[in-house]
N, C-alpha and C positions, 0 to 999 in steps of 0.2 A: 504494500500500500504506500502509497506515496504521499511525503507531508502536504497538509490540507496549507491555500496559499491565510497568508496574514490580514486577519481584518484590517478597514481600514477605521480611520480615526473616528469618523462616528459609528459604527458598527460597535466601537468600543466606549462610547461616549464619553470620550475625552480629546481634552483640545491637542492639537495637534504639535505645539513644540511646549518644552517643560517650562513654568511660570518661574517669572524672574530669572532668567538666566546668567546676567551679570547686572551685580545690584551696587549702584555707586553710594558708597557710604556718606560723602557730603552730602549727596540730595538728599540722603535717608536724613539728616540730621536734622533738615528744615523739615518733615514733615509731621504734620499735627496729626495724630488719630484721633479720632471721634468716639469718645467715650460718653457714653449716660450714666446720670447719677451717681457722680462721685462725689458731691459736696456730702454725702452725711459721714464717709468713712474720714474725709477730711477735716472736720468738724470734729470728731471723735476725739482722733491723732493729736488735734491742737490740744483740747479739753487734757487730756492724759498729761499733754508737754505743761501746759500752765497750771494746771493744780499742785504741782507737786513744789514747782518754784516759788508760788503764793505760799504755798503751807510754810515752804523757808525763810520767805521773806517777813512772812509774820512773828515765825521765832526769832528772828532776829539773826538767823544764820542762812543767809541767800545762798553762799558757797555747797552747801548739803542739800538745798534744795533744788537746785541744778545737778548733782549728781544724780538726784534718786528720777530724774529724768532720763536720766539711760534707760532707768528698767519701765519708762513709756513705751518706749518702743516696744513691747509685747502685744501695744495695741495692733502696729501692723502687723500681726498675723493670725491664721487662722479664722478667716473669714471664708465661707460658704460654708464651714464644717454645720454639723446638728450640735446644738447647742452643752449636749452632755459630754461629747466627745470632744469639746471646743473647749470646754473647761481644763480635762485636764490637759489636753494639749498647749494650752495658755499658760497652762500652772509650769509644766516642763519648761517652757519659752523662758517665764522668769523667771525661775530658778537658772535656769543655765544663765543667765545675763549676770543676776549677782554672782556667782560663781566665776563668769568670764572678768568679770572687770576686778572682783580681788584677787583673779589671780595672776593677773596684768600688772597692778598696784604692787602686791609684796613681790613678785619678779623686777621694779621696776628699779628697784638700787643698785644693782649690776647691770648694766646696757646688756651687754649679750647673754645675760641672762631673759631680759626683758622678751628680745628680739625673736629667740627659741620658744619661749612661751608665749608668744602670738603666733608661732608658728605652728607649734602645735597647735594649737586653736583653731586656727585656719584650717589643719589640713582633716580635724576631726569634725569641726562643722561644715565642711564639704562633702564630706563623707556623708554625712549622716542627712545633712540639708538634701543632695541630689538623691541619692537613694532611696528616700522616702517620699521622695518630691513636696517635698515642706511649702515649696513656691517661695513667688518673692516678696521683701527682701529676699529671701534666704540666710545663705553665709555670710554675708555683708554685715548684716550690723552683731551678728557675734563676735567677729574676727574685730567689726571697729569697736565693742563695747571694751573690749581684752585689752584693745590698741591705747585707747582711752585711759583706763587704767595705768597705763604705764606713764602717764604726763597729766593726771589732773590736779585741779587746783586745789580740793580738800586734801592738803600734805598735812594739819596736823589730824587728820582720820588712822585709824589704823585699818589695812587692808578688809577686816572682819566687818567693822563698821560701813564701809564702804560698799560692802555686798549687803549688808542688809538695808542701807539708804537706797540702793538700786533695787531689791527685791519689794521693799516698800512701795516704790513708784511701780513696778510690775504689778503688785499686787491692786494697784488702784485702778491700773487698767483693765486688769482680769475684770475688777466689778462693772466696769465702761463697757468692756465689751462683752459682757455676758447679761448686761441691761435687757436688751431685747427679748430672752428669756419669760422674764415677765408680762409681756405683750402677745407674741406667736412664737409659742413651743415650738411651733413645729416649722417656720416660715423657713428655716434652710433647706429643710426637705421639699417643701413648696416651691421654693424657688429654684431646685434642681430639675424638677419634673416638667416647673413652667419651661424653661430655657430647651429641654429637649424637645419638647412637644411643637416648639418654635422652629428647631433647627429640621425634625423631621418633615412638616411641613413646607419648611423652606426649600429641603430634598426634594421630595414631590413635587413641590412646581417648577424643580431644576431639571427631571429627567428628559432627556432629549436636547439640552441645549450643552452649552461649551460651561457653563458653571456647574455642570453636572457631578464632577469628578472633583467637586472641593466640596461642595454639598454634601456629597453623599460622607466625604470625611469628617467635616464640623457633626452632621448629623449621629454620626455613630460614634466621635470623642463626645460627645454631651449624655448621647445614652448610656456610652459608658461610666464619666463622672455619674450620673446620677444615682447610676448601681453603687458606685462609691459611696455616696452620701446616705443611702436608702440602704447599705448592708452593710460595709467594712466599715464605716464607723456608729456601727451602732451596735452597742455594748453589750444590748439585752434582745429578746426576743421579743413581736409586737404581740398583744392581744389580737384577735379575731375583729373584733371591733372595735379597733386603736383607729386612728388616724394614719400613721404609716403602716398599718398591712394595706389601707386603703390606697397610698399612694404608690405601694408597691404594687396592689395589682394593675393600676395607672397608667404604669410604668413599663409595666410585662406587654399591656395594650399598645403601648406605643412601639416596645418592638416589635411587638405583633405587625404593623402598620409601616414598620419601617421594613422588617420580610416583605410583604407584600409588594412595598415599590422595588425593591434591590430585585424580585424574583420578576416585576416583570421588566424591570431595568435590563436585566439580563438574554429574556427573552428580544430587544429590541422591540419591547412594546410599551404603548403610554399606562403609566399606573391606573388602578382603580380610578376613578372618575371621583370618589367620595375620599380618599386620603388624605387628599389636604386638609378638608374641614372634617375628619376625625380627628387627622391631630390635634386642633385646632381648638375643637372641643373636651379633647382629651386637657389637655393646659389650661381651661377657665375649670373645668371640675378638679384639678391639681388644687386651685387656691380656699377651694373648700369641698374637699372629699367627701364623701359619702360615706358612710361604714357597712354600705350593701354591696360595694362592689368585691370581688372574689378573690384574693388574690393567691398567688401559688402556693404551694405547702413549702415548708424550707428546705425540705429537700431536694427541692424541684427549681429551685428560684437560681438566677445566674450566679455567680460567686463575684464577689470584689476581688479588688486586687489582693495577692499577695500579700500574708502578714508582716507585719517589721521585721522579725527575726527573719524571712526567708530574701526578702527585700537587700538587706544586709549583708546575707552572705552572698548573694549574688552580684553586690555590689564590687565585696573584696575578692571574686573570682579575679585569677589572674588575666589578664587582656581585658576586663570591663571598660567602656569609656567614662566609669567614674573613677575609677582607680589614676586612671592621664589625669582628668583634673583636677583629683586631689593631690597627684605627686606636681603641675605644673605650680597649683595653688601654693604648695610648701615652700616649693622653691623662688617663687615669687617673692612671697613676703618674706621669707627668712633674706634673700637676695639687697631687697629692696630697702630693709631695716638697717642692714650692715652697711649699707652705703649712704644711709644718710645719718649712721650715727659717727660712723668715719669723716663725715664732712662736716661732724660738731652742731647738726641742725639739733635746735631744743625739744623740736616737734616729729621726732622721727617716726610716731606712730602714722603720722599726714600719708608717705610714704608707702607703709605699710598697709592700709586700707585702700590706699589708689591702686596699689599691685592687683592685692585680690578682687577687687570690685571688676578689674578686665578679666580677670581667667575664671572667676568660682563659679561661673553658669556654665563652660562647657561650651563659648562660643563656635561659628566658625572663625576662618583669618576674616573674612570682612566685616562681622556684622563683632569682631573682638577689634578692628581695626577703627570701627564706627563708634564703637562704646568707649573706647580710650581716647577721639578724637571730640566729641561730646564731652568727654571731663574735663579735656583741658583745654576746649573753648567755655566753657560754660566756669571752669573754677578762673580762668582768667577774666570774665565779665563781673562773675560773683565777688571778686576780690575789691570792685570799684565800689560796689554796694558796701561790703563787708567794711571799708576803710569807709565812709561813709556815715555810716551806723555805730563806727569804732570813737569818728572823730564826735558825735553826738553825744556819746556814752550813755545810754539810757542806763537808768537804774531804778529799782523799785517796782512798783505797778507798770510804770512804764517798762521795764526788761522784759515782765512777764508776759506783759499785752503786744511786746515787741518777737519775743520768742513762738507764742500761741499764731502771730498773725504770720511768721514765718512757715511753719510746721502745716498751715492750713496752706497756704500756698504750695508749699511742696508736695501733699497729697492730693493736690487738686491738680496738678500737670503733671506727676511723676508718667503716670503711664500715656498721659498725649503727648508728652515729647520730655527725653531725659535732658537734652542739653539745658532747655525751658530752665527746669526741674534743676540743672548742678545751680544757676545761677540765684538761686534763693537756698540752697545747701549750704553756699560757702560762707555766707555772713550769718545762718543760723548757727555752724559749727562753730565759729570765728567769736560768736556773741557769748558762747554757752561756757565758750573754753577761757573764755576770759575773766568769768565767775562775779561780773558785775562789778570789775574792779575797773579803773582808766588803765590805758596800753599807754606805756611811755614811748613806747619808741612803735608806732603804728606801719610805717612803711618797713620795718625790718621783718615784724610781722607777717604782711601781705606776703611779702618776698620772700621769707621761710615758708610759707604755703604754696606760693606757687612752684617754688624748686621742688620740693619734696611730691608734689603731684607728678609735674614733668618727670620726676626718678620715677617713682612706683607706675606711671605708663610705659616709659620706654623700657623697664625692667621688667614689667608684664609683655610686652610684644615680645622682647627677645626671648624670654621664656617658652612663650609660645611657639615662635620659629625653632626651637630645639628640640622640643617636649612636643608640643601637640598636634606639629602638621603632621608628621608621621603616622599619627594614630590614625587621626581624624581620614584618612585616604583608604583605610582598609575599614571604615565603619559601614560604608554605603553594600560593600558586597554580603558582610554578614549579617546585616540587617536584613538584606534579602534573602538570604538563604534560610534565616531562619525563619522568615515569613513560611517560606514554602516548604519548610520542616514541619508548621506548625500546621498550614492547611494539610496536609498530609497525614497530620494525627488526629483531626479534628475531623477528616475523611472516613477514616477506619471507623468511629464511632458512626457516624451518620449512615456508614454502610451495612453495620449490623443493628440500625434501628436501635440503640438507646443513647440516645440525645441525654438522658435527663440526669444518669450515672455521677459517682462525683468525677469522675473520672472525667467521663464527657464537660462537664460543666466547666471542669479548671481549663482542659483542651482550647473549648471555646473563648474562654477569658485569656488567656495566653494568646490565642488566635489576633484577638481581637486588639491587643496589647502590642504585637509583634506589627502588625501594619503598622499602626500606626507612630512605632518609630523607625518603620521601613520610612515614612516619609517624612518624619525629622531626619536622619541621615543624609535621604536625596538633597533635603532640603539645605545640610551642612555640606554636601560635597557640594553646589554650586555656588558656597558662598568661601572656598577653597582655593587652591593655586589652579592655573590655567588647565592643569592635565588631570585632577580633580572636576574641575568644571566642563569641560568636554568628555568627561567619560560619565559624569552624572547626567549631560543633557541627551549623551546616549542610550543609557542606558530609563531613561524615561518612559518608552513606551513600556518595557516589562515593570517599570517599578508601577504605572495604572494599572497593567494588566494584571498583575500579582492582588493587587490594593483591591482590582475589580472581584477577584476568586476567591480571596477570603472574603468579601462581603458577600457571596453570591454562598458562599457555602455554609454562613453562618445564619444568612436567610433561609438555605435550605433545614440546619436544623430548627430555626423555629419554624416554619411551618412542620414540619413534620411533630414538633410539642401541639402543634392546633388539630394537627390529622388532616392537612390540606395540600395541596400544590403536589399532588401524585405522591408525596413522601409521607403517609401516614402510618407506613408500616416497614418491620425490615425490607421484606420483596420491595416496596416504592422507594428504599433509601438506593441496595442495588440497582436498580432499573435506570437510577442517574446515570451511572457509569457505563451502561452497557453492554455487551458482550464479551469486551475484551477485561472488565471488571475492575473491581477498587483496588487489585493488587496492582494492575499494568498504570494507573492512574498516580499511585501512589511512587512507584516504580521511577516514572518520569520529571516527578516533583523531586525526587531523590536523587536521580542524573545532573539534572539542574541543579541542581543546588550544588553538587558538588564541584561540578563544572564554573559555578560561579564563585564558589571558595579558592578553587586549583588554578581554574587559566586553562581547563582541558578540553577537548573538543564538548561541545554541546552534543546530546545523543540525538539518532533518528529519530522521527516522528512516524512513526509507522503502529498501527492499531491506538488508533487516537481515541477514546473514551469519548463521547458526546460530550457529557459536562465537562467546562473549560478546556474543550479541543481549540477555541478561537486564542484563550488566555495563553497558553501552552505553546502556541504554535508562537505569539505575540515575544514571548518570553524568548524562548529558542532563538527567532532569528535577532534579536537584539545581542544576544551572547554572541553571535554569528559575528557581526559589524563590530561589535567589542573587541573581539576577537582578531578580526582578517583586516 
């Protein structure tokens, strides 16, 4: 038999060359993104920054009261979690803050004592920040809370006192941001199920056009987070007639709805005619559930992700791309400290947080090239504010009301644009570190800020250039391989008709996990060196066509949980595959793959399985061109 020829670009409903193919980091830096309703998380942020400096300032000791503002910062995170799960998640946040900053504080009498102990810091909360996917900040403001410590203004504090004035301010936050608690219990799970119900519908009116194949990925990372929200972080088991077994079964509905379009997506036909406005509907009955609706037994229900502990070890697997960031991370800041404590600056922690601020997410070269280029445009605008504000010297109600209207500005642009965002950073940092005291000497200041940034970026880039390009070139191929490792396991299950096993269940979650950083990868090899970037925008048609097989096959086990779409039974799981069966199917994904690990011939395509003969064929000749 002879291989079947290669669909073409809309057969496969995807646009026809890979998006953004070379992405100019200047232009990225003017651009605003359009973000909704961020004034109340900004709002929050400020409240958390100004209460604690008021509280100081009223004792009569402002210096303590700006410290215990470190541990504000626990406000920024942990937002979207469910509100039980939030807590202790918040409580961990501030406890590691006080901990990070005394032990930044008692390292800070010996410089290279100091310097290894932010380094360490760094390279544990990298670790643990990507791994868990903590979100951002992230590592940032642990690595700066530690950094801080080693140069703050409360010097007659002892290190212990200094963690419990920053656990203090964390603790204030935890009550800030676990307020809403007493409002709607349940409004994070609410607002998980609203958003996907948004995105699948969004799917639905994209099948058949060129936004199809980004659609259909926003739509299934939202369905995914929301299993997050609706099961891995939820502690306890629901009632029957809770609210969230409600929104879980809501939730099961919308993937339901979301198989439907992906199977007839597949088919090259228009979805149900009623999918958009079931989603649609599904998402106003999310904001007040019903407790008649059914939802799956927990045996049955999709699995979250992966526990911490398993998250973790998979992390310190040898070759993981957290394990590159956490070693560029160390060597960064540890790099970046020693060179500005060698140069006698007073503020070497400055340094040391502009290092890791470029490498601790794991960029690519451009979009790390872009983020380094954003700090030290934005800390050199911030520095005319900061002298500004310095030569004003606000004190008192005024600091505080100066500090709060800073912190609200910064979470109010951080995410529509970071350079925005550095230039209100550097006079809030520049204001706090000053302890409400007048700068005698204000341009020596500025000017140890700005050197010390300039070091920690250009000592982040060259880190990177040694450390991370390497890695970063072999992550697009094992991304995909293990894509089609995973569709391949998640096949066997769907071929002997039980979807619902835990076996099946993790399969699928895996599955559905593995795409989706099949296209963070693509996404970081075109933001890479030129031969990175030509081999990612080659290898594009297989990374949709792959992105297109695991959605098509995780469609097919849900339908086959409803007992519809020909797969309600073993016999209709085989009958996907064919004649030639789920071993020859599996077989092929397995050639492949390893073909795309090695650099070896790609196999023949001979007794091609129905299901994903188009993907398969799409995939193979890309390795072809890859290849020859």
């Amino acid at each position: 038999m002879t291989a079947a020829q290669p669909p073409d670009d809309s057969a496969l409903g995807r646009p026809p060359h890979p998006p953004s193919p070379v992405r100019n980091p200047i232009r990225q830096m003017f651009m605003v993104n359009d973000v909704q309703n961020r004034w109340p998380f900004a709002l929050r942020a400020a409240a958390c920054m100004a209460v604690p400096a008021l509280i100081g300032w009223l004792a009569g000791d402002l210096a303590s009261g700006l410290m215990a503002t470190i541990g504000a910062f626990t406000s920024l995170y942990g937002s979207g979690r469910p509100y039980l799960n939030r807590g202790v998640h918040l409580g961990v946040v501030a406890v590691c803050f006080a901990l990070a900053v005394a032990l930044g504080n008692w390292a800070a009498e010996v410089p290279w004592a100091g310097v290894l102990t932010v380094s360490v810091i760094a390279m544990a909360a990298v670790l643990v920040c990507n791994a868990l996917a903590v979100g951002p900040p992230g590592a940032y403001m642990f690595v700066l809370a530690c950094a801080t410590g080693t140069g703050v203004a409360s010097e007659h504090l002892a290190p212990w006192r200094i963690g419990l004035l920053v656990l203090a301010g964390g603790g204030f936050a935890w009550l800030v941001h676990m307020f809403g608690a007493l409002i709607n219990v349940r409004g994070p799970e609410k607002s998980a199920v609203v958003s996907a119900a948004e995105e699948v519908a969004r799917f639905a009116d994209a099948v058949g056009t060129s936004s199809e194949a980004p659609a259909r990925h926003s739509a299934a990372s939202a369905l995914h987070q929301s299993w997050n929200v609706l099961v891995t972080f939820q502690p306890v088991h629901p009632r029957p007639s809770s609210t969230l077994h409600a929104l879980r079964a809501l939730n099961h509905e919308l993937h339901v709805v979301f198989a439907e379009v992906m199977t007839a997506a597949g088919k090259h036909e228009s979805p149900p005619h009623d999918a958009e406005q079931r989603a649609h509907a599904l998402g106003l009955l999310a904001d007040s559930p019903a407790n008649s609706h059914q939802a799956p037994d927990i045996d049955e229900m999709p699995l979250g992700r992966p526990a911490p502990f398993e998250l973790l070890r998979q992390a310190v697997t040898p070759g993981s791309p957290t394990l590159s960031v956490v070693a560029r991370a160390g060597v960064a800041v540890c790099v970046a400290g020693f060179i500005a404590s060698t140069l006698g600056i007073d503020h070497a922690y400055w340094a040391m947080s502009a290092a890791v601020l470029i490498v601790h997410q794991g960029f690519d070269w451009i979009r790390t090239l872009q983020r380094g280029a954003e700090r030290t445009l934005g800390t050199g605008i911030g520095l005319a504010l900061a002298g500004a504000l310095l030569a004003l010297h606000p004190h008192g109600l005024w600091l505080v009301a100066t500090i709060a209207l800073l912190q609200f500005t910064v979470e109010l642009v951080v995410v529509r644009n970071y350079a925005i965002a550095v230039v209100f950073i550097t006079p809030l940092a520049l204001t706090m570190s000053s302890g409400g005291q007048p700068v005698d000497d204000i341009d020596d200041l500025l000017l140890a800020r700005g050197i010390d940034t300039l070091i920690g970026c250009v000592v982040a880039f060259a880190v990177y250039l040694l450390i991370g390009r390497r890695h970063n070139a072999a992550r697009l191929p094992e991304a995909i391989a293990r894509t089609l490792d995973a569709i391949a396991a998640t096949s066997r299950h769907l071929a002997l008709g039980a979807v619902r096993t835990v076996a099946a269940r993790a399969a699928r979650r895996d599955l559905q996990i593995r795409a989706m950083a099949m296209l963070e990868a693509h996404d970081g090899g075109l933001g890479g060196s030129a031969r990175e970037r030509r081999s990612a925008e080659r290898m594009w048609p297989a990374v949709v066509a792959i992105e297109q097989l695991a959605y098509r096959t995780l469609a097919a086990c849900w339908a086959m949980e409803r007992g519809g779409g020909g797969v309600s039974a073993p016999e209709g799981g085989l009958s996907l595959f064919g004649p030639s069966g789920v071993a020859r199917f599996t077989t092929l994904l397995d050639e492949l793959s390893t073909a795309i690990q090695t650099g070896s011939a790609p196999p023949r395509l001979d007794q091609l399985p129905p299901f994903g003969a188009a993907e398969i064929t799409t995939v193979r000749d890309s390795l072809v061109r890859e290849i020859y």
